[in-house]
Backbone as numpy.savetxt, mean C-alpha at the origin, in Angstrom:
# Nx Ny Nz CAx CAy CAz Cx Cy Cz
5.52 11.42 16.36 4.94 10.28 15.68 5.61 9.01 16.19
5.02 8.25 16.33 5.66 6.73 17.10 6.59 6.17 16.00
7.51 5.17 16.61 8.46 4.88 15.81 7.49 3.07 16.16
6.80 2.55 15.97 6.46 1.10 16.12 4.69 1.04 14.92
4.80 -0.39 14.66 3.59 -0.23 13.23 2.49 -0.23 14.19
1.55 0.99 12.81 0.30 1.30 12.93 -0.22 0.98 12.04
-1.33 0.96 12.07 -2.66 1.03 11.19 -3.01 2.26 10.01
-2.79 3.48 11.32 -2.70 4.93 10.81 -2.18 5.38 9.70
-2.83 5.96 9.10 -2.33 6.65 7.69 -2.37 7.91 8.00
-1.47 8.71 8.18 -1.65 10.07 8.58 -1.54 10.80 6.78
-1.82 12.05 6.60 -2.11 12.56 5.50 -1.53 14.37 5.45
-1.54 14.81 4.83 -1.36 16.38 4.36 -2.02 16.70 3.65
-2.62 18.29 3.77 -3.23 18.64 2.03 -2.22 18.96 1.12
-2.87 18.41 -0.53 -2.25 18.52 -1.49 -1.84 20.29 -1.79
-0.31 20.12 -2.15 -0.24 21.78 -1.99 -0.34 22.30 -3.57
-0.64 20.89 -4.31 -1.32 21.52 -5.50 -2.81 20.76 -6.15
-3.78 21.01 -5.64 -4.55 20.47 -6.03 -5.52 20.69 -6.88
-4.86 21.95 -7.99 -5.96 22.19 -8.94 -5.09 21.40 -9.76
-4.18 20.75 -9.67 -3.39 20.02 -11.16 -3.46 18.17 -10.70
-3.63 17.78 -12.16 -3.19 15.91 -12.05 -1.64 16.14 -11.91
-0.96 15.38 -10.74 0.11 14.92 -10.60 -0.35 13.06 -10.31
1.14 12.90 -10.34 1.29 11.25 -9.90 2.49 11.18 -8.67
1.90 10.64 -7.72 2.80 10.29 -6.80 3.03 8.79 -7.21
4.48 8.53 -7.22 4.91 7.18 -7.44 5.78 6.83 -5.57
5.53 5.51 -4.87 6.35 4.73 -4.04 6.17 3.75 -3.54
7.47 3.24 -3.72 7.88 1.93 -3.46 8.60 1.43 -2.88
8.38 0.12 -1.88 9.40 -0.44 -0.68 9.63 -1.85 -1.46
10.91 -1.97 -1.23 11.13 -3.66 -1.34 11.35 -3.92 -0.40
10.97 -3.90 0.59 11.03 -3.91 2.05 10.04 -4.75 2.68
8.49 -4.98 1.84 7.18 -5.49 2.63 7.22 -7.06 2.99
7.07 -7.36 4.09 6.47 -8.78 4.75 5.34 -8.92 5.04
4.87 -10.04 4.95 3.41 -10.35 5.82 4.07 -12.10 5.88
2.95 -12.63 6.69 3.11 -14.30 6.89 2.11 -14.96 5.89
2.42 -16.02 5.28 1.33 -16.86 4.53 0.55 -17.28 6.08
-0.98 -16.83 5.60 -2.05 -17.83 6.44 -1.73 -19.24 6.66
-1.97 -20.33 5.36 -1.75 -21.33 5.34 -0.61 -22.00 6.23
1.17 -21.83 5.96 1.83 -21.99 6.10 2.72 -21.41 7.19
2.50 -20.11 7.39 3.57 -19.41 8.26 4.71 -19.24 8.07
5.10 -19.21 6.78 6.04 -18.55 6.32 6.02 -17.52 5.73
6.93 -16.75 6.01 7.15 -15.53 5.56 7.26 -15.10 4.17
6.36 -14.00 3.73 6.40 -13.45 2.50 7.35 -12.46 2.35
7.84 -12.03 1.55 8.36 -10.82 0.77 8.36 -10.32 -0.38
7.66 -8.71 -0.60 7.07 -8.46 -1.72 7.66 -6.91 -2.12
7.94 -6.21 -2.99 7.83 -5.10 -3.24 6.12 -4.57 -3.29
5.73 -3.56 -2.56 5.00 -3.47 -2.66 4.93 -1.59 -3.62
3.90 -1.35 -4.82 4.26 -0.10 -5.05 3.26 0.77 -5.37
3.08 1.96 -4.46 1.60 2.57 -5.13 1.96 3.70 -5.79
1.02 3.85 -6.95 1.15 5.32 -8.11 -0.52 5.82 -7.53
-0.62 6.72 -6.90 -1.95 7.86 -7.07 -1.60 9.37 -7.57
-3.19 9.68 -7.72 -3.06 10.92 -8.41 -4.12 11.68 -7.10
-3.45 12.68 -6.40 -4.07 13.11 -5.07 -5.07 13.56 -5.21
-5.71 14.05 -4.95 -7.16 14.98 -4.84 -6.99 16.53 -3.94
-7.42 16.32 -2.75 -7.69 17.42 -1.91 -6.17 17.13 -0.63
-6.38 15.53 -0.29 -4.98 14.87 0.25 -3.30 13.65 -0.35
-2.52 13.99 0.62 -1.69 13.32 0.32 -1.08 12.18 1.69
-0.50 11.10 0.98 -0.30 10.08 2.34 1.43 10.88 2.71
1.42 11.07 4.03 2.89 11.24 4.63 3.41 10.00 4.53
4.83 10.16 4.72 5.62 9.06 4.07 6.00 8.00 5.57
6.26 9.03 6.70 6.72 8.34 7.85 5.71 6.88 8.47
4.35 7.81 8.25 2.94 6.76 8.59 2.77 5.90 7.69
3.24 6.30 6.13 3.11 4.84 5.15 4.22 3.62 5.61
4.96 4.42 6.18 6.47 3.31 6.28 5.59 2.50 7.39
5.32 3.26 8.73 4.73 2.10 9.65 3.68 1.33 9.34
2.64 1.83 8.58 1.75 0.97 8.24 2.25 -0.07 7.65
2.84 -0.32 6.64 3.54 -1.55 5.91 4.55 -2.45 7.27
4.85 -2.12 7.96 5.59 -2.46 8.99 4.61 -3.43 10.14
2.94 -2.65 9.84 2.48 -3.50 10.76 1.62 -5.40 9.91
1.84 -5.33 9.19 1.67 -6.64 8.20 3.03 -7.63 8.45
4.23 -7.02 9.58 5.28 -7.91 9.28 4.60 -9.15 10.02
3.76 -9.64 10.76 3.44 -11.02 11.56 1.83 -11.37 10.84
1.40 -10.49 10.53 0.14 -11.07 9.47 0.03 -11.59 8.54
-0.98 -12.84 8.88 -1.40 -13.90 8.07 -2.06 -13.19 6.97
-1.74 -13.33 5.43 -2.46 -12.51 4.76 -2.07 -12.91 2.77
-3.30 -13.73 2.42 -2.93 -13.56 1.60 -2.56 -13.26 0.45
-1.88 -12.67 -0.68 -1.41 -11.72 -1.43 -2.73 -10.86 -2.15
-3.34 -11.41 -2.10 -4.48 -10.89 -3.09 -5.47 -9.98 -2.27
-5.90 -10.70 -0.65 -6.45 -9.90 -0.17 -5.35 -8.91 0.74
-3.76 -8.82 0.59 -3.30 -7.71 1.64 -3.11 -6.50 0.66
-2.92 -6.81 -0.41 -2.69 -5.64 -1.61 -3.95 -5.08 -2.12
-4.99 -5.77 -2.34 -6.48 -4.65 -2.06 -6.91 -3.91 -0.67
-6.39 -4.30 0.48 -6.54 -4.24 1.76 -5.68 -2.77 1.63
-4.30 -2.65 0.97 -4.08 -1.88 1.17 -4.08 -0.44 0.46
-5.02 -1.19 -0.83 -5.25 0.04 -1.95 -7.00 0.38 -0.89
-7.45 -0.26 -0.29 -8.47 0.16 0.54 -8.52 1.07 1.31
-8.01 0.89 2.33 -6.88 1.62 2.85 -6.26 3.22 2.60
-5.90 3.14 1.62 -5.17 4.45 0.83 -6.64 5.25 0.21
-7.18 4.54 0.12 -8.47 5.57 -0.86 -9.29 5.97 0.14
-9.61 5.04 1.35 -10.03 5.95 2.71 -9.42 6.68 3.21
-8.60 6.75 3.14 -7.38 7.97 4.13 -7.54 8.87 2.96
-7.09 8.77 2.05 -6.72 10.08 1.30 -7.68 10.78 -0.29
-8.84 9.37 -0.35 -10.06 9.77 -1.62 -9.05 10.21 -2.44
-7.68 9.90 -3.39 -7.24 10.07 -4.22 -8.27 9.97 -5.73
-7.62 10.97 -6.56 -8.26 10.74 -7.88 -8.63 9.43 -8.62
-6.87 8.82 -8.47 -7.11 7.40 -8.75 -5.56 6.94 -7.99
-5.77 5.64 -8.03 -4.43 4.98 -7.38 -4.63 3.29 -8.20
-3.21 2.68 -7.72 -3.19 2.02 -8.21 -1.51 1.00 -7.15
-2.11 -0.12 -6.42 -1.18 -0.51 -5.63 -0.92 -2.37 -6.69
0.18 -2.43 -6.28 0.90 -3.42 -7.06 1.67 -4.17 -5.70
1.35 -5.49 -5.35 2.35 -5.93 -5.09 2.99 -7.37 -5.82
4.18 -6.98 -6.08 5.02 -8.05 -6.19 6.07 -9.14 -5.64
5.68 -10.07 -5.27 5.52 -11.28 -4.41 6.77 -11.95 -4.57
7.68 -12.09 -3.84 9.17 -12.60 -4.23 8.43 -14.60 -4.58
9.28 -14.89 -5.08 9.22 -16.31 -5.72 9.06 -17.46 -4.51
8.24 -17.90 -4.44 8.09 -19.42 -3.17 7.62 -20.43 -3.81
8.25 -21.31 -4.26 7.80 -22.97 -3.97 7.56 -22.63 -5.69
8.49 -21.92 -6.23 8.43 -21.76 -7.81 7.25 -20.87 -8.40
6.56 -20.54 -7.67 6.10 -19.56 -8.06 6.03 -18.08 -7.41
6.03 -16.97 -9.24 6.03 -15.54 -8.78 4.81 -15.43 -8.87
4.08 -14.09 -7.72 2.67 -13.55 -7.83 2.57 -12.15 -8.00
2.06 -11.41 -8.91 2.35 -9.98 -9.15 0.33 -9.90 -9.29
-0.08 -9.07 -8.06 -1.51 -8.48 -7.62 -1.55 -7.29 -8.37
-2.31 -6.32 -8.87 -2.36 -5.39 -9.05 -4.15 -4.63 -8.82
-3.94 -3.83 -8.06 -5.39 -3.53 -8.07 -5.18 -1.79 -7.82
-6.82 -1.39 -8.91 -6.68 -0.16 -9.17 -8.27 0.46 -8.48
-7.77 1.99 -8.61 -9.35 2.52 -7.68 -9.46 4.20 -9.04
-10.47 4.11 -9.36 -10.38 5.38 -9.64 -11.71 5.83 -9.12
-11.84 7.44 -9.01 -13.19 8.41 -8.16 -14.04 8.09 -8.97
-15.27 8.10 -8.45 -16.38 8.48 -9.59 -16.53 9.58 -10.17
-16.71 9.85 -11.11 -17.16 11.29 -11.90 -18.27 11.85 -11.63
């Protein structure tokens, strides 16, 4: 697996998928650049899903977040972008990505956006 950011979400099958579990994770680690400005963001970013048939590997989640470090992007559309993202790769039951936006120019921004399957 490459050690430089991708796009790629690589995946596993769930090795229990007749049961609801919750996968919880979180980086305080995430950057992207403000569009506007070009300065640099920093956010915890954190997703809770409940798997289905797949699960996201952890090595390909790390690079994916890695490739937003020089992208213009802003908070509202990179945190649906990336609950987008997660529900194409892996059609989870439901998920739910959060990012929280370190403080700039006095203000905090906390996104939260949720996906659940249809019934």
């Amino acid at each position: 697996m490459p050690s430089e950011p991708s796009r790629t979400l690589e995946t596993f099958p769930n090795p229990n998928p007749e049961r609801d579990y919750e996968i919880n994770i979180s980086t305080p680690e995430f950057t992207c650049v403000c569009p506007m400005t070009g300065q640099p963001d920093f956010a915890t970013i954190t997703i809770n899903y409940v798997p289905d048939q797949r699960c996201v590997e952890l090595k390909s989640l790390k690079l994916y977040f890695w490739s937003y470090r020089n992208e213009g992007a802003f908070h509202e559309k990179v945190t649906n972008t990336i609950l987008d993202d997660l529900v194409q790769a892996i059609a989870p039951r439901r998920a739910t990505v959060s990012g929280d936006f370190n403080v700039r120019g006095g203000l905090h921004t906390v996104v939260t956006a949720s996906y659940q399957k249809p019934a």
